[in-house]
C-alpha positions in Angstrom: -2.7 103.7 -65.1 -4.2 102.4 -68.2 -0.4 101.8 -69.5 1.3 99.9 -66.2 3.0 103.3 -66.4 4.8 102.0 -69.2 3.9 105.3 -71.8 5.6 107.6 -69.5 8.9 106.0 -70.3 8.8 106.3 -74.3 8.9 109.7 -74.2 11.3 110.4 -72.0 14.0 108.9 -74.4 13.9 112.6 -76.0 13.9 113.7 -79.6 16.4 111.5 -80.4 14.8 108.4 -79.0 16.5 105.5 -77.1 15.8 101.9 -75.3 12.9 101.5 -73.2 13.3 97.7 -71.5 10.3 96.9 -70.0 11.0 94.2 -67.2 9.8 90.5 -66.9 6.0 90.5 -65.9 2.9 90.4 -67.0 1.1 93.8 -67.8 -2.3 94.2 -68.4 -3.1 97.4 -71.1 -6.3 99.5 -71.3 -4.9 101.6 -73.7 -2.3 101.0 -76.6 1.9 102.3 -76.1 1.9 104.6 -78.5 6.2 104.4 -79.8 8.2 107.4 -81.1 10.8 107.7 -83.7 14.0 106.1 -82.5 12.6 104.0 -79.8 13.8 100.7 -79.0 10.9 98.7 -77.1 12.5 95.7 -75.3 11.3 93.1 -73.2 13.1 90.3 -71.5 14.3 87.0 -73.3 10.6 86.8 -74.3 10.3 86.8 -70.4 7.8 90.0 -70.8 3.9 89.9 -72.0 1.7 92.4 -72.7 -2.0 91.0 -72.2 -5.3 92.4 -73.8 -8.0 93.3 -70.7 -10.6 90.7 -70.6 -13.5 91.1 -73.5 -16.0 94.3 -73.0 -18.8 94.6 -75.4 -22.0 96.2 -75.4 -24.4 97.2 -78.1 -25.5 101.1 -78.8 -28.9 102.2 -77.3 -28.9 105.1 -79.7 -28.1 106.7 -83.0 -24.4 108.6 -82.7 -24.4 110.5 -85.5 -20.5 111.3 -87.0 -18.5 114.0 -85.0 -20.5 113.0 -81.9 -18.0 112.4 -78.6 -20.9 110.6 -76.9 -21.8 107.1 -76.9 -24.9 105.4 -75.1 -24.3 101.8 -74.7 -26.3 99.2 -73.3 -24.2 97.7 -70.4 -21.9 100.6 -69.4 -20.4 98.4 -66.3 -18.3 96.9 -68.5 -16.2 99.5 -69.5 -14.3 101.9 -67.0 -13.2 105.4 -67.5 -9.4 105.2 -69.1 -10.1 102.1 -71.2 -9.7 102.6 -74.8 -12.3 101.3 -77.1 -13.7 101.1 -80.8 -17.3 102.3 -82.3 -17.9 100.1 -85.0 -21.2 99.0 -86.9 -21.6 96.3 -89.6 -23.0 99.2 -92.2 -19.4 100.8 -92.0 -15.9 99.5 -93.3 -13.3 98.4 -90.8 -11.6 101.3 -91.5 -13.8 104.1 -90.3 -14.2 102.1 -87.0 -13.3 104.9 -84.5 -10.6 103.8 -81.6 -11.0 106.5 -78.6 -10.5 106.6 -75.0 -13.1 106.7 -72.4 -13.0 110.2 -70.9 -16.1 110.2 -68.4 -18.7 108.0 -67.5 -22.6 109.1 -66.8 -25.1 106.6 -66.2 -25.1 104.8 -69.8 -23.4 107.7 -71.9 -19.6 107.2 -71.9 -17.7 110.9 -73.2 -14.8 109.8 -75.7 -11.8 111.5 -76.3 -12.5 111.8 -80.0 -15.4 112.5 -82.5 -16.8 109.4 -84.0 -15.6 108.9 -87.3 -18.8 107.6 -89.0 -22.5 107.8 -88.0 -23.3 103.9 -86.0 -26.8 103.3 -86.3 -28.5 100.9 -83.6 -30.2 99.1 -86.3 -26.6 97.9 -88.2 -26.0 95.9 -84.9 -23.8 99.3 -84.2 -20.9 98.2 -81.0 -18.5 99.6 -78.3 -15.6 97.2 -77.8 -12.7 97.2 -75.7 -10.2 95.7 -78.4 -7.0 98.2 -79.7 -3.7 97.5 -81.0 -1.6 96.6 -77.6 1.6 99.1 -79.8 1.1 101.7 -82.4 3.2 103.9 -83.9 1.9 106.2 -86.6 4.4 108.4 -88.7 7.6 107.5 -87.0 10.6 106.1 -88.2 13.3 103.4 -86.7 10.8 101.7 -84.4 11.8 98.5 -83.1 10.2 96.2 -81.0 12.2 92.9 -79.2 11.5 90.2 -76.8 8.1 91.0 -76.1 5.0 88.9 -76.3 1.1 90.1 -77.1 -1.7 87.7 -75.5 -4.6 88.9 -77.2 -8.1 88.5 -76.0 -8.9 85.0 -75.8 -12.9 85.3 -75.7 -14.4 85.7 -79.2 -16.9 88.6 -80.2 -19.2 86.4 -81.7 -19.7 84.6 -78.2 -21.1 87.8 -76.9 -22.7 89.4 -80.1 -23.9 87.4 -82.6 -21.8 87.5 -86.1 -19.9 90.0 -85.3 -16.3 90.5 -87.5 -14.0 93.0 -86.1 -10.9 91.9 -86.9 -7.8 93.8 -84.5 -4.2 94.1 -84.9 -2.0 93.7 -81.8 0.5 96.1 -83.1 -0.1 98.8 -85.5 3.1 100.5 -87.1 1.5 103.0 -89.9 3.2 105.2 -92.5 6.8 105.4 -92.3 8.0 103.0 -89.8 
């Protein structure tokens, strides 16, 4: 599970939220914890760490034109099918990077679980990456997060791809939290 199981528990607080404590450990996310109104996330005594998958990159072998869900990268063994990721390009802002989940994999064309927000050109040095906020919570309210700790990716983009900036939150709390 791209999560450590871990998403199943936030929703199962109900409507009205509640405390999900997350044990001592180490876990490893593909994809971001996506919190709910009400919900408490709590680790233990700074005892619990979420940690960023090792550093995937791979440049784009073609044009993907905006409101395309196909990408075709250049090295699709390293990415697997679950892990979230970001299209991004140095002719677009930060902002209309588009974060999606890898649906399928066939040969080099990975199927994402969104349309591409932009058009990524291979000539603007146009990327998949595997880097997401580790917690996000977008329109919810009385979010709280407690003795946890984010390890982020410790490579660097820029030893992969050269001059690449793509900046990445670990936790993303957006519009009413």
């Amino acid at each position: 599970d791209p999560t450590c199981d871990l998403q199943r528990a936030i929703p199962a607080t109900g409507d009205a939220g509640g405390t999900v404590t997350i044990h001592a450990g180490r876990y490893m996310l593909r994809q971001p914890l996506v919190l709910s109104s009400g919900v408490t996330l709590c680790g233990d005594g700074g005892k619990t760490t979420f940690v960023a998958p090792p550093l995937a990159v791979s440049t784009l072998t073609a044009h993907c034109a905006r409101g395309s869900t196909t990408v075709s990268v250049e090295d699709p063994s390293a990415f697997a099918v679950g892990d979230t990721v970001t299209v991004r390009s140095d002719a677009q802002p930060q902002y209309r990077a588009t974060c999606a989940v890898i649906r399928a994999i066939e040969g080099s064309t990975h199927q994402l679980s969104r349309p591409l927000f932009a058009d990524y050109m291979t000539f603007d040095r146009a990327l998949v990456v595997n880097w997401f906020p580790m917690l996000t919570a977008v329109r919810q309210h009385h979010v709280r997060i407690r003795d946890l700790q984010i390890e982020g990716c410790r490579e660097s983009v820029d030893d992969v791809a050269e001059s690449v900036s793509l900046p990445c939150a670990a936790i993303h709390l957006l519009d009413g939290v």
